[in-house]
N, C-alpha and C positions, 0 to 999 in steps of 0.2 A: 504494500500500500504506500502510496506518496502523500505528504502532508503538503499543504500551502496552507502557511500564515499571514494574518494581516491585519494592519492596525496600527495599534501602538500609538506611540508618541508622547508628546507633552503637556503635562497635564499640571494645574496647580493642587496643592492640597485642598481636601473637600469636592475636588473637580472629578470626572467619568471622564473613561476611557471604553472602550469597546474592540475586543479582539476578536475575530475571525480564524477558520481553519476551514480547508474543504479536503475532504479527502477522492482519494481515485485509487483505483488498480484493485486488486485483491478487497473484497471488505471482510472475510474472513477475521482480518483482523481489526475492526471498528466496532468488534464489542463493547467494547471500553475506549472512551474520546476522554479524552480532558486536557489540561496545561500543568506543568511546569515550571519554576520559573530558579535563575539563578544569577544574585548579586554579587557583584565583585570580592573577591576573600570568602564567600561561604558557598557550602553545596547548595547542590540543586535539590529544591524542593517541591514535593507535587502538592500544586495550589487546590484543581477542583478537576472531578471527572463525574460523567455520565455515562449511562449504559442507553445500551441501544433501547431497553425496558422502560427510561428515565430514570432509573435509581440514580442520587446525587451523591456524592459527599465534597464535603470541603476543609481546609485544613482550619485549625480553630482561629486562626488570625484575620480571614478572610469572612467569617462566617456573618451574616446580616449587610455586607458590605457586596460581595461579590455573586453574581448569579449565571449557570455554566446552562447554556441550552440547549438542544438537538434537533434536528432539522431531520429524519433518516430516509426521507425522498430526495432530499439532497445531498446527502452525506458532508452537511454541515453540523458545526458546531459553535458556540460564540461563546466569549466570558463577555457578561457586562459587569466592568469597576464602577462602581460607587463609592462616595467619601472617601475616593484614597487618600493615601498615607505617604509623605516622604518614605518608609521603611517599604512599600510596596516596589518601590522603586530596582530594576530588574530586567534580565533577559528574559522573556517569556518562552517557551516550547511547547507547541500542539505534541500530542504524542499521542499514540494507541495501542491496541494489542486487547488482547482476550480474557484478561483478568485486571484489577489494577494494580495486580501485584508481579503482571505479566505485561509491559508496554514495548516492548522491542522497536516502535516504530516512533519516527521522530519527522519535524518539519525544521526548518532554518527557523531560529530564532528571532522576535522583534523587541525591539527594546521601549522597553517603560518607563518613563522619567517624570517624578513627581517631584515640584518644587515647595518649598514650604514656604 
């Protein structure tokens, strides 16, 4: 499966952003959609994922602020940021695969810059 991301950008604190993914090729593996994300000096962390079913989860930092959706006629997906947060601030990664504990598959990254 191929990822494409897109979005991103500059955002103040309190401000939304909205990311984008479409996938193609195999959906085998778009059981599981969601993003990643990773800021300079720390790992990468998985922000929010959806199942092809809608099952959500989110990571607790995100939680009331971000919302991951699924589109599966179009093998889209989207986070929408709300209230972000300078510490949101990050390269993001669409990613997939069959479990969330299974994403083998990755898009190029966009990056996220939150001003305070």
């Amino acid at each position: 499966v191929q990822l494409q991301a897109s979005g991103g950008g500059l955002a103040q604190a309190g401000g939304s952003l909205r990311l984008s993914c479409a996938a193609s090729g195999s959906m085998f593996w778009t059981n599981v959609m969601g993003w990643w994300r990773q800021a300079p000096g720390k790992q990468r962390e998985l922000v929010a994922t959806i199942t092809r079913a809608g099952e959500t989860y989110y990571v607790d930092s995100v939680k009331g602020r971000f919302s991951i959706s699924r589109d599966n006629a179009k093998n889209t997906i989207a986070l929408q940021m709300n209230s972000l947060k300078p510490e949101d601030t990050a390269t993001y990664y669409c990613s997939a695969g069959t479990l969330r504990s299974n994403m083998p598959a990755w898009g190029s990254g966009t990056q996220v810059t939150v001003s305070s």
